[in-house]
Residue frames as a rotation matrix with the C-alpha (Angstrom) as fourth column:
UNK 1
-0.958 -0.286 -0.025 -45.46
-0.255 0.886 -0.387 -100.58
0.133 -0.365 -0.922 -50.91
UNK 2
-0.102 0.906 -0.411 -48.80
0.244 0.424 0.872 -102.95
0.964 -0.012 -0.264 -50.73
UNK 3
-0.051 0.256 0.965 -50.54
-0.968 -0.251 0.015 -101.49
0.247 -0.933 0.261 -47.30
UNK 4
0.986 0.110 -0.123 -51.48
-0.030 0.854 0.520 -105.92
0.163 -0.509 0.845 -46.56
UNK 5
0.450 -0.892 -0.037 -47.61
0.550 0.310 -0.776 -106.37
0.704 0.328 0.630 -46.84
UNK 6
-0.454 -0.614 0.645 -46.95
-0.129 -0.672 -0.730 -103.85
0.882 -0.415 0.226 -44.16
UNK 7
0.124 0.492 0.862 -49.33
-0.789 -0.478 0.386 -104.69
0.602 -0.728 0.329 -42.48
UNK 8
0.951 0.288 0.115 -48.31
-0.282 0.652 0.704 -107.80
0.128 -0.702 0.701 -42.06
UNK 9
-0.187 -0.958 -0.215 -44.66
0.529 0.086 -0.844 -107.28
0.828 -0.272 0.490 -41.50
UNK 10
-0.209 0.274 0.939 -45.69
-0.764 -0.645 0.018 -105.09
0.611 -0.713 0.344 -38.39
UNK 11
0.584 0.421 0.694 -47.76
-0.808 0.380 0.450 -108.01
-0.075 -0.823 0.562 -36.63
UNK 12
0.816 -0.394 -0.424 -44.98
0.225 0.891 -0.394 -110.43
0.533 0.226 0.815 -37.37
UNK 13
-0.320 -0.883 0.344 -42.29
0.086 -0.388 -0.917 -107.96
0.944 -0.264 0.200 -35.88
UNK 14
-0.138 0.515 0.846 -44.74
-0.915 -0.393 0.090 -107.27
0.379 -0.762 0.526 -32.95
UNK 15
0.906 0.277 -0.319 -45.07
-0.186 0.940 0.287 -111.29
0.379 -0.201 0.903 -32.46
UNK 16
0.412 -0.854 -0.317 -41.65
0.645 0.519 -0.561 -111.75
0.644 0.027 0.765 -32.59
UNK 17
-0.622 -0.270 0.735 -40.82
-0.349 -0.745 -0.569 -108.37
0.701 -0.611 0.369 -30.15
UNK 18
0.170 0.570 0.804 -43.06
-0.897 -0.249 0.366 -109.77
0.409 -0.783 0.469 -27.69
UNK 19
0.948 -0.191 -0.253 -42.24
0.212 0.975 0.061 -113.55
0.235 -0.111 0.966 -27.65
UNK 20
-0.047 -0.992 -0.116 -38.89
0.646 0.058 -0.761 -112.35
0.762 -0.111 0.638 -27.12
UNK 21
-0.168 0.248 0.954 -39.75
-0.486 -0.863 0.138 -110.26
0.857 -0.441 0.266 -24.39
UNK 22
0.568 0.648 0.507 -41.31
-0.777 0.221 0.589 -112.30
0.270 -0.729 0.629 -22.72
UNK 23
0.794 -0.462 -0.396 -38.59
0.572 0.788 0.227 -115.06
0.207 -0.407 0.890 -22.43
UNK 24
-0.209 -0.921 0.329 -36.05
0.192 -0.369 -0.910 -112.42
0.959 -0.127 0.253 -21.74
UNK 25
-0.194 0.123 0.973 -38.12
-0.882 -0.456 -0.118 -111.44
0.429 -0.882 0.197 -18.46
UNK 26
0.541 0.599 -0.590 -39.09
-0.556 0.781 0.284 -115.22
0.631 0.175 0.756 -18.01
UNK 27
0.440 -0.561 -0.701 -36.40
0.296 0.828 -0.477 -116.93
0.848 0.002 0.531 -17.73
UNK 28
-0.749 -0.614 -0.248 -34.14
0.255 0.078 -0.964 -115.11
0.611 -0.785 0.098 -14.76
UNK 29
-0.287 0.537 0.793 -37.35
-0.878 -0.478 0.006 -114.83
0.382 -0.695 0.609 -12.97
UNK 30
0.877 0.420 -0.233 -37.92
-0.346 0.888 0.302 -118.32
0.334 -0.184 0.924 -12.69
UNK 31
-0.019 -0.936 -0.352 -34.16
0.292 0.331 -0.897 -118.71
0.956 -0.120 0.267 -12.02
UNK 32
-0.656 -0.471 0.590 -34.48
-0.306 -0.549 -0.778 -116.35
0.690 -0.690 0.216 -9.27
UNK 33
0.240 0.812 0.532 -37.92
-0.910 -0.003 0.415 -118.05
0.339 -0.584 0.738 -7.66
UNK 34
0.686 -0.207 -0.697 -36.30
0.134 0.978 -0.158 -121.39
0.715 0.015 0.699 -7.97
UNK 35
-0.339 -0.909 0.242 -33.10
0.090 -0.288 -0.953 -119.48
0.936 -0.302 0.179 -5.73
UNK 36
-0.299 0.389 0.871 -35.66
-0.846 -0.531 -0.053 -118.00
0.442 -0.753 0.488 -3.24
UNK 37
0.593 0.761 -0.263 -37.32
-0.544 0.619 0.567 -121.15
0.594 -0.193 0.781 -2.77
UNK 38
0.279 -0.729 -0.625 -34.20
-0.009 0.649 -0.761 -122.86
0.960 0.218 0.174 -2.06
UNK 39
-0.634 -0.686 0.356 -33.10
-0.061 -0.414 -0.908 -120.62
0.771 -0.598 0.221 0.26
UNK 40
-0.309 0.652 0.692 -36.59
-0.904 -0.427 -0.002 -120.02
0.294 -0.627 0.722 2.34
UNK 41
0.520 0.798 0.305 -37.95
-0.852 0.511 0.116 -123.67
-0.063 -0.320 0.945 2.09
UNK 42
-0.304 -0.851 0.428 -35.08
-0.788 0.477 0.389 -125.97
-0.535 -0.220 -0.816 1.29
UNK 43
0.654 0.755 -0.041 -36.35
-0.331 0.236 -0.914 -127.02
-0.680 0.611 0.405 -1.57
UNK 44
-0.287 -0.926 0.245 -33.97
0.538 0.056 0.841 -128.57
-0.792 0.373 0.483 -4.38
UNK 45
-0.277 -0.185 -0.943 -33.41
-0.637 -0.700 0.324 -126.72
-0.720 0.690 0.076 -7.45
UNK 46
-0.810 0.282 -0.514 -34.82
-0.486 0.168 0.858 -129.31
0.328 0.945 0.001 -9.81
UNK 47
-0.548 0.836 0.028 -38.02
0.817 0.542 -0.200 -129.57
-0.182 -0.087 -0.979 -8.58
């Protein structure tokens, strides 16, 4: 196999493994700060 060609299937898989990462931890943390807020400051949920 061509070593550029691997090398750039690697930093494309690594882009894509980290962008997904990161909205998998993202998202129910912001769910859950929006909850906290709610609860502590009486804040609505779509602000």
């Amino acid at each position: 196999m061509n070593i550029g060609l691997l090398l750039i299937m690697i930093i494309g898989g690594a882009a894509g493994l980290l962008s997904t990462l990161f909205l998998v931890i993202s998202l129910p943390a912001v769910i859950i700060w929006k909850f906290y807020r709610r609860i502590t400051k009486k804040i609505p949920l779509t602000m």
